[in-house]
N, CA, C and O atoms as a DFTB+ gen file, in Angstrom:
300 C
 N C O
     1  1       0.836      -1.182       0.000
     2  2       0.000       0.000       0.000
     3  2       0.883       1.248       0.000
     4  3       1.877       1.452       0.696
     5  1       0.244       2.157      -1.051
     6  2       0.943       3.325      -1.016
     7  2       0.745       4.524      -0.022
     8  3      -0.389       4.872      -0.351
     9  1       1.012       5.129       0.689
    10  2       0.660       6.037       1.577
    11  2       1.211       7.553       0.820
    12  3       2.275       8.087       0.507
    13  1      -0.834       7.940       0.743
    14  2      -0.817       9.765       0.082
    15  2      -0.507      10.465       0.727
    16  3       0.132      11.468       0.407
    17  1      -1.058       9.995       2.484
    18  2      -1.322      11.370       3.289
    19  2      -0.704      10.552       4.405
    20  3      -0.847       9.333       4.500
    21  1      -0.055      11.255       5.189
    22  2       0.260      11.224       6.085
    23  2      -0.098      12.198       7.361
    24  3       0.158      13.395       7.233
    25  1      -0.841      11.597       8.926
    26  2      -1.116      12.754       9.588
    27  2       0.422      12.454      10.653
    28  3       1.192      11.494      10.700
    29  1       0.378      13.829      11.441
    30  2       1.711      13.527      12.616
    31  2       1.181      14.523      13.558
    32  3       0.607      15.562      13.230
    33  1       1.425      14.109      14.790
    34  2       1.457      15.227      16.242
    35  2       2.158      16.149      15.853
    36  3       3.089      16.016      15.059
    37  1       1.811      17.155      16.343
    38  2       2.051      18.497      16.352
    39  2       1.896      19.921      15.597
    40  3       0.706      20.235      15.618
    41  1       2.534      20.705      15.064
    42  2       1.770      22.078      14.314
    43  2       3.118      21.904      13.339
    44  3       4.096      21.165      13.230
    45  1       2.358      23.389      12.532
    46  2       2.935      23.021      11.029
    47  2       4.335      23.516      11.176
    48  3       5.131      23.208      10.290
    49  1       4.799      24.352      12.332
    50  2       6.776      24.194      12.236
    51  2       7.166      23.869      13.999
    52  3       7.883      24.353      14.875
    53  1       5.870      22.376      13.778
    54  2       7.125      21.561      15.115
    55  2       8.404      20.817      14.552
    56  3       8.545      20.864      13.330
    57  1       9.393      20.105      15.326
    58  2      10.228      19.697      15.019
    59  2       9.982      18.130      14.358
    60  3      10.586      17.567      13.446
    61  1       8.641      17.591      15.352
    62  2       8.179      16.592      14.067
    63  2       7.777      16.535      13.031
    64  3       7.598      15.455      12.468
    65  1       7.465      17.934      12.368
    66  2       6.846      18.048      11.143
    67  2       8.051      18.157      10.079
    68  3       8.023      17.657       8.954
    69  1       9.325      19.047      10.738
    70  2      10.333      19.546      10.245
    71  2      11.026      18.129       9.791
    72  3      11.392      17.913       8.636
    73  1      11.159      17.136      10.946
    74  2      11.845      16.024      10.266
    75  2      11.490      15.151       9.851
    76  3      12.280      14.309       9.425
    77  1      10.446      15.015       9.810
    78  2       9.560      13.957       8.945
    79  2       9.260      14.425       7.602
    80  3       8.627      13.727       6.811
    81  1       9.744      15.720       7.288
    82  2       9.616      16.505       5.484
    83  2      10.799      16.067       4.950
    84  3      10.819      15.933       3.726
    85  1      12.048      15.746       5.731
    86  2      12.894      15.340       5.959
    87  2      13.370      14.400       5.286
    88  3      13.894      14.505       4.177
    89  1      13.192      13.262       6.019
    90  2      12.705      11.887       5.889
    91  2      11.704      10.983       4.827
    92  3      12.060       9.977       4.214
    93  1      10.581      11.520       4.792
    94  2      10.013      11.010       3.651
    95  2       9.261      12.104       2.750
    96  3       8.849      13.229       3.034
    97  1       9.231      11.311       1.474
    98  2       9.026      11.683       0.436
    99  2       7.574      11.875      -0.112
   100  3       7.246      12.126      -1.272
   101  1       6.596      11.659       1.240
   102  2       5.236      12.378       0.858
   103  2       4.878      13.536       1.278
   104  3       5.044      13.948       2.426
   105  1       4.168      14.356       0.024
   106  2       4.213      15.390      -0.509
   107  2       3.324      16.198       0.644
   108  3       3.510      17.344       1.055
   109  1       2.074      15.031       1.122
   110  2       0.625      15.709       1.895
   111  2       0.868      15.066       3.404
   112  3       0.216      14.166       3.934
   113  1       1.718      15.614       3.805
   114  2       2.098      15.054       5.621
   115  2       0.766      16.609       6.623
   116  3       0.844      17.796       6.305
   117  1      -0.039      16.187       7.504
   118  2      -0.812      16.963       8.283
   119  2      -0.634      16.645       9.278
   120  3      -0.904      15.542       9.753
   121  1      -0.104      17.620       9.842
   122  2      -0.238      17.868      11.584
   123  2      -1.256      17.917      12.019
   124  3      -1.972      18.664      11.352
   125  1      -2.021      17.241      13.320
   126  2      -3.189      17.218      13.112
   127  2      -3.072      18.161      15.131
   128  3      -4.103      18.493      15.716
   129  1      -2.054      18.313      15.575
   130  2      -1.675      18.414      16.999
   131  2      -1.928      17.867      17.915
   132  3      -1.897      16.642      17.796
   133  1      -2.213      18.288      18.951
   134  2      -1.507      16.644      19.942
   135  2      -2.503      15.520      19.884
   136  3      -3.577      15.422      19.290
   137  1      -1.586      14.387      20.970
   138  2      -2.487      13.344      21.128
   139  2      -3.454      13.575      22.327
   140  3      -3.256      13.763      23.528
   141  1      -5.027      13.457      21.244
   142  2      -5.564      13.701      22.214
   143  2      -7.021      12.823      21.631
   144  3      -6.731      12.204      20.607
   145  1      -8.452      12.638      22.033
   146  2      -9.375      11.305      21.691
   147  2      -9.442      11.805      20.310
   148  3      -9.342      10.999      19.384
   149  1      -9.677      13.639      19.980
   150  2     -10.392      13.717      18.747
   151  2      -9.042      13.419      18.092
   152  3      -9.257      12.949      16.975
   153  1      -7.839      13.503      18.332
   154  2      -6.716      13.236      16.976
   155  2      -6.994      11.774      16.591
   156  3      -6.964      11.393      15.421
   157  1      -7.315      10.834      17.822
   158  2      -7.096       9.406      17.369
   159  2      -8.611       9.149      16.391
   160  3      -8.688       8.523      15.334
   161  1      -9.902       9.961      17.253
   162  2     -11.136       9.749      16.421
   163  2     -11.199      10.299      14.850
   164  3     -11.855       9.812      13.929
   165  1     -10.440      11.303      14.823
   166  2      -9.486      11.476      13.157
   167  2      -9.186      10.487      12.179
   168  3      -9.829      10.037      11.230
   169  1      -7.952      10.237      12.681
   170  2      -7.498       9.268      11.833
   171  2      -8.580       7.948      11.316
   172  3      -8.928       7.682      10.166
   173  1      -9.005       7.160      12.775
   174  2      -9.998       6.344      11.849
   175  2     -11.208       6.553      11.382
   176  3     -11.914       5.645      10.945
   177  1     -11.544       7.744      11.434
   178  2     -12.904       8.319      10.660
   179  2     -12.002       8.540       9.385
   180  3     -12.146       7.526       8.701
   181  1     -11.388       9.159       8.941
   182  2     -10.442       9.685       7.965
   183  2      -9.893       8.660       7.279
   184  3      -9.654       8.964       6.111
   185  1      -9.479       7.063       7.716
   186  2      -9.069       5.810       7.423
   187  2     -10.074       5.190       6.692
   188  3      -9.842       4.512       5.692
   189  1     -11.159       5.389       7.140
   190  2     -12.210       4.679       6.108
   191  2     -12.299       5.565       5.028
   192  3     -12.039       4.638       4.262
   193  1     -12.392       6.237       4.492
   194  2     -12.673       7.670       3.301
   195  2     -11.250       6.897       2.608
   196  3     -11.289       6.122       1.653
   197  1     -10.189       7.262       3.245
   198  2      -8.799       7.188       2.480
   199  2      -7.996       5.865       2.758
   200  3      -7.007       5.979       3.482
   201  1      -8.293       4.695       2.294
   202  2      -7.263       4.046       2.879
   203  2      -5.873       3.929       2.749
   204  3      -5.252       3.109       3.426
   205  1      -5.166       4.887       1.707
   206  2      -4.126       5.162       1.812
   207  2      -3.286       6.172       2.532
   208  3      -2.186       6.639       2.236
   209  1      -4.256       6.444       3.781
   210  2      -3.964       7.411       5.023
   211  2      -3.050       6.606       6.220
   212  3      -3.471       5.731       6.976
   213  1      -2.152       6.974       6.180
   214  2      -1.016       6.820       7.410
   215  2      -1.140       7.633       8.657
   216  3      -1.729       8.714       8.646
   217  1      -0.463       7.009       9.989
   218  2      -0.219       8.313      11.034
   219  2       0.700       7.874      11.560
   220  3       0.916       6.673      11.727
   221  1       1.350       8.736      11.887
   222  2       3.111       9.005      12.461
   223  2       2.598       9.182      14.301
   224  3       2.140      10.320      14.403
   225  1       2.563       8.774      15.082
   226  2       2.689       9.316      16.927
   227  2       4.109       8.486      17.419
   228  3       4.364       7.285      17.509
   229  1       4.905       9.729      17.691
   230  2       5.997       9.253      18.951
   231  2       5.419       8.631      19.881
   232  3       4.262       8.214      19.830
   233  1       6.246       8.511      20.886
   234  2       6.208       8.148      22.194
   235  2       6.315       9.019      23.561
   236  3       6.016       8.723      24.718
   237  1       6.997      10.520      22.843
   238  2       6.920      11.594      23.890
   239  2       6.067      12.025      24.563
   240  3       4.879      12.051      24.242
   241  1       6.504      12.401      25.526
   242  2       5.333      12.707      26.771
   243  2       4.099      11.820      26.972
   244  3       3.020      12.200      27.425
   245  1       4.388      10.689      26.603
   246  2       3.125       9.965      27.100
   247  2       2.995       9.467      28.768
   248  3       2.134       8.867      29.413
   249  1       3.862       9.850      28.969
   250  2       3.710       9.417      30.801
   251  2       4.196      11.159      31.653
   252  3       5.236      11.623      32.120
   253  1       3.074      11.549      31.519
   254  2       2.897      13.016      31.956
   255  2       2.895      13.159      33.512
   256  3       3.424      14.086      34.125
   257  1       2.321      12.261      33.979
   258  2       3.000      11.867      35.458
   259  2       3.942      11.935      36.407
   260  3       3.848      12.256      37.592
   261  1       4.733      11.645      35.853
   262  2       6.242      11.510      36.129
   263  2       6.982      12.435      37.181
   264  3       6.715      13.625      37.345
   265  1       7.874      11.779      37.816
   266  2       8.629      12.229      39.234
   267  2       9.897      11.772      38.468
   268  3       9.923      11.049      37.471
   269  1      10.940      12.329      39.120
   270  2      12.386      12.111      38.675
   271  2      12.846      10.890      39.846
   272  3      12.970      11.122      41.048
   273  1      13.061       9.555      39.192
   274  2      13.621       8.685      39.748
   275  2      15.088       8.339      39.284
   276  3      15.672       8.868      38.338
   277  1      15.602       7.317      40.150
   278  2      16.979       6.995      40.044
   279  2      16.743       5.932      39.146
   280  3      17.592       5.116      39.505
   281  1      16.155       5.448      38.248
   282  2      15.306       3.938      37.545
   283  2      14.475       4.715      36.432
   284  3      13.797       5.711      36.686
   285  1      14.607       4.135      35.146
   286  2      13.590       4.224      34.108
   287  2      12.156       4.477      34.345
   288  3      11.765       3.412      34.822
   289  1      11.244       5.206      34.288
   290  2      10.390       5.075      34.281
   291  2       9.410       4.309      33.358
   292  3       9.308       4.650      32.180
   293  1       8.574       3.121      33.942
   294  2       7.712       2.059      33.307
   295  2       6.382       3.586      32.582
   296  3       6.156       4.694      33.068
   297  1       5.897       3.025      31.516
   298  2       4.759       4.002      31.033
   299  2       3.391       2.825      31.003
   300  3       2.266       3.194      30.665
């Protein structure tokens, strides 16, 4: 499968947008900003219409919680 569109966390000059223009070679990459229910209710409303729709989410800041330990923090 070919992927047209691509969505990604964040706005149009975060640093994920910057290096993922970078990186690959599709033309229609959308920031859709953060992770949050309506970004994820996006994509698969948007997945059925297009199935050649992709989405890019890191792993940053997903454990917003967080205390500074001497040990990895589990997420």
């Amino acid at each position: 499968m070919s992927v047209t569109v691509l969505y990604c966390e964040g706005n149009a000059k975060s640093i994920d947008i910057r290096v993922i223009r970078q990186l690959l070679p599709i033309s229609d990459i959308r920031p859709l900003g953060g992770k949050t229910s309506s970004f994820f209710s996006s994509i698969i409303a948007d997945r059925r219409r297009n199935p050649n729709l992709a989405c890019l989410v890191d792993r940053d800041f997903d454990c917003r919680d967080w205390q500074k330990f001497d040990a990895p923090v589990q997420c």
